[in-house]
C-alpha positions, 0 to 999 in steps of 0.5 A: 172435052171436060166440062168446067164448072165455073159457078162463081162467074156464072152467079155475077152474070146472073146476078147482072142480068138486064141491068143496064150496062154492058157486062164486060168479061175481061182476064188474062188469055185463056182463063176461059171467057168465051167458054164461061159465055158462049157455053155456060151461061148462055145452057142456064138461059137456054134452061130456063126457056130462053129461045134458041132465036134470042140468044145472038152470038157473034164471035168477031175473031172468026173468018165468017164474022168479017163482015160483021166487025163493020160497026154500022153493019154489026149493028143492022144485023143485031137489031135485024133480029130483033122481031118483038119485045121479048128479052134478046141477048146479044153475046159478043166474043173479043170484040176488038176486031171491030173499031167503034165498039163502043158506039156499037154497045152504046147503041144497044143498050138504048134498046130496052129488051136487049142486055149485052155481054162482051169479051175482050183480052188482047192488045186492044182491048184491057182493063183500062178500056172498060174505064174509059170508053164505057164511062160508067156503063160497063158492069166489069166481071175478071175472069181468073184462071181455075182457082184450085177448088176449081182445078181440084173439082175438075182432076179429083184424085188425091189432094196432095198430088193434084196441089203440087200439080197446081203448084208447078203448071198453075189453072190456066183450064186447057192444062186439065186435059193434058197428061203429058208434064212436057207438053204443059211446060212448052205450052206455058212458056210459048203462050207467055212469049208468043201471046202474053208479052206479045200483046203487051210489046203491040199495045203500048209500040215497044221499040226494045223487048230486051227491058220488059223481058228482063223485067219480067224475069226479075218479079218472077223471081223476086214473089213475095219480096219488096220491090220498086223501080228504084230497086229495080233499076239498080239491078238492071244498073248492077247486074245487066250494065244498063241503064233502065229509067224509074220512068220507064220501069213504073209504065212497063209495070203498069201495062202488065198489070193492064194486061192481067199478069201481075197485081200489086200489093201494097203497103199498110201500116196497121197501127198508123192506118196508111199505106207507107213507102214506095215499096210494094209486092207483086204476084203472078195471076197464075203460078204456072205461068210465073214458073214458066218465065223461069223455065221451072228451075227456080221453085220457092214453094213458100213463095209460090204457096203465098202467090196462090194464096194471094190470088185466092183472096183476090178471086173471093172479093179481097183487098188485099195489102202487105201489112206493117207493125211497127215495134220499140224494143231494146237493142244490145245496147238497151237503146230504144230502135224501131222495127218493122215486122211483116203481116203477109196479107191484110184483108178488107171487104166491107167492114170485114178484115182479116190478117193472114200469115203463110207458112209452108212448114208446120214446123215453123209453127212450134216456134210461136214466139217468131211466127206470131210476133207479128200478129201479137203487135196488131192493137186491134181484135179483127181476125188474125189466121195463119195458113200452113201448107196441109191438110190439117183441119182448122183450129185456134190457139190460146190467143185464139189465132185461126190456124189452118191447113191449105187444103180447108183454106181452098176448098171451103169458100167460107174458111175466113169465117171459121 
């Protein structure tokens, strides 16, 4: 089996050690959390000399771990082994199959020279858990699929090829050792039904799957435009002859986004500085798996080009919103009207912010005027980049935008700073 590096995470764990909260490794199915700490981390500590007896594995789904999924006897064995004050590190994989675990976990953080590390991702176990059963004792570290940079170091090859690979199937990390185009399709599109929705149908004791599949169906078509559940629910009004309720659409919104398959970005007015309107946009936490849900019919590579941007911003620490500018300017009339124009992603870490347009064409670059209009009406001097698809170098222009190839963007984890 090929051999993953996943230095990002790898580093956070580091990073966390012994620091007095249960580190929490979440993320959607299948991004490669057991295998980021039952394989990666735990070679570093055995590296630098931890003994083999103080690293303590229980991975709670298997048959032989049964008796373990008891709380009070997975706690006896854990503190079984325990024999001196040596640090002891206790690695626990989907650890909900056992109820009570977050008095488990309470319980071992009590003891000074243990630090503990848990995955989870399934119906029982999201994001929103962390929030609430750990009360501020949970150190959360999201687990992405392979970032392309990570998918690319994995497959080598030519970087044209392996970027449309990426494009139709996505990172999920098993796709690395398939060869076969069919197999990875039908993988995609079995672990989407009979895993990822599956989980989302249990959690929440959905009694009709017609409404979440068909919303599914509809974000993944509609990446990269404005939604809402009004509009949502128009649709499902106009187009399906249903009724389905801006209550309902916003909770179904919500439990996937708990279970990593979508994210949101918001609204922002860059002159006004707030978030604006009810409409927003949504992505997919992988392409592959977004192009899946559609059976690979409908491939709008700017779109899905934006989406891998999107998730790249999100992987390097970014929050990232949509970004509005308003403008006046005269009509045919010569009467003042308002218009909007979009910034694709508005960027902020820290005091750091970036505004960023996608385009898929360099041809859509020698029409300066449309394609940097709005970066022309942003009233203040943080950076402002524009990403084409390509593997063209960076460079600035006579406004001293940073214009960029996709290529220098996901292969340099510093190309923001050109």
């Amino acid at each position: 089996m090929l051999i993953i590096k996943r230095d990002l995470y790898l580093k956070k764990l580091i990073e966390r050690e012994f620091n007095g909260m249960v580190k929490v490794i979440t993320g959607i199915r299948r991004a490669g959390k057991s295998f980021l700490l039952f394989k990666l981390y735990k070679d570093y500590l055995t590296d630098k000399g931890i003994a083999a007896n103080h690293l303590i594995e229980i991975a709670l789904d298997g048959i032989e771990a049964e008796p373990l999924r008891d709380p009070l006897a997975c706690y006896d064995f854990i503190k079984g082994q325990i024999k001196d004050k040596a640090p002891y590190y206790v690695f626990l994989d989907e650890v909900q199959f056992m109820p009570r675990f977050e008095e488990v976990l309470n319980s071992l953080l009590r003891i000074g020279n243990v630090d503990v590390y848990v995955t989870g991702s399934n119906s029982q176990f999201l994001l929103v858990d962390v929030i609430t059963q750990f009360r501020g004792r949970g150190d959360e570290i999201r687990v992405y699929p392979l970032s392309f940079a990570e998918f690319y170091a994995a497959t080598g090859g030519e970087y044209d090829r392996s970027f449309d690979e990426y494009l139709n199937y996505g990172g999920l990390p098993a796709l690395v050792d398939m060869q076969d185009s069919q197999r990875k399709m039908d993988y995609l599109k079995k672990l989407f039904d009979s895993v990822y929705l599956k989980d989302v149908i249990e959690r929440h004791h959905l009694r009709s799957h017609s409404e979440i599949n068909t919303l599914v169906d509809i974000l993944a078509s509609s990446i990269g435009t404005y939604t809402n559940p009004t509009k949502i629910a128009n649709t499902f009004k106009t187009q399906i002859k249903t009724t389905y309720t801006n209550k309902t659409i916003y909770a179904h919104l919500e439990h996937l986004e708990d279970a990593y398959l979508i994210s949101r970005a918001l609204r922002y007015d860059i002159k006004g500085r707030k978030y604006i309107g009810a409409k927003l946009k949504y992505y997919f936490t992988d392409v592959g798996l977004r192009n899946a849900r559609l059976n690979f019919r409908q491939q709008e590579q700017p779109h899905l080009m934006e989406n891998i941007v999107y998730n790249e911003l999100l992987l390097r620490g970014y929050a990232v919103d949509v970004g509005v500018v308003e403008i006046t300017q005269l009509s045919s009339d010569q009467k003042n009207i308002r218009k909007q124009l979009e910034v694709d992603f508005v960027c902020n870490k820290g005091s750091q912010r970036y505004y960023l347009q996608v385009a898929w064409a360099m041809p859509a670059l020698q029409k300066q005027a449309q394609e940097f209009k709005s970066l022309n009406h942003i009233p203040d001097s943080f950076k402002k980049l524009v990403i084409v698809n390509g593997t063209a170098g960076p460079w600035r222009n006579d406004r001293g935008y940073v214009i960029m190839g996709m290529k220098y963007f996901l292969l340099n984890e510093d190309s923001l700073e050109f």
